[in-house]
C-alpha positions, 0 to 999 in steps of 0.5 A: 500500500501506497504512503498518502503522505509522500512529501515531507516538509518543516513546519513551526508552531505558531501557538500552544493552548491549554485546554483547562476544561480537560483536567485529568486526575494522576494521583489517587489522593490530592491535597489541593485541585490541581494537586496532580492535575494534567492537562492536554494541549493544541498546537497551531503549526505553519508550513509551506508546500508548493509555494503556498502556506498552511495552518493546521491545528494539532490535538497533543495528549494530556502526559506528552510535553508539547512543543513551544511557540517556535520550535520545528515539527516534521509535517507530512503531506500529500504531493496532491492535495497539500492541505491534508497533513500528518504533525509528526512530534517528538514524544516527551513525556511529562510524567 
């Protein structure tokens, strides 16, 4: 089977929000509410393929570390419809 996502470019991100309305609970017992409290992140990322720039919007898990403002991510995309693409991260695991 052919690989949809042939092309390969660098992207940056633009913007990391916090979803604060997510909170996901890592200790059993807590002395306070945020007393390990998690939470899960999205990225913006920006990138060029064809001449032509791209935004796109990335959901990053609540226990991965996600990038900062800045840094470069890996972003795949398709030679004939560049708009679909694939953020590949590094995984950093926060806990």
């Amino acid at each position: 089977m052919e690989n949809k996502f042939s092309e390969k470019t660098v992207g940056t991100v633009i913007a990391v929000k916090r979803l604060w309305q997510i909170k996901i609970n890592t200790n059993p017992v807590r002395s306070h509410s945020l007393d390990g409290a998690v939470f899960p992140h999205t990225i913006t990322v920006k990138y060029t393929a064809g001449g032509v720039e791209y935004i796109k919007k990335k959901f990053v898990r609540a226990r991965l570390a996600p990038p900062r403002a800045g840094e470069t991510v890996d972003v795949y995309f398709r030679e004939e419809k560049p708009s679909k693409c694939k953020i590949v991260l590094e995984e950093r695991k926060i806990i």
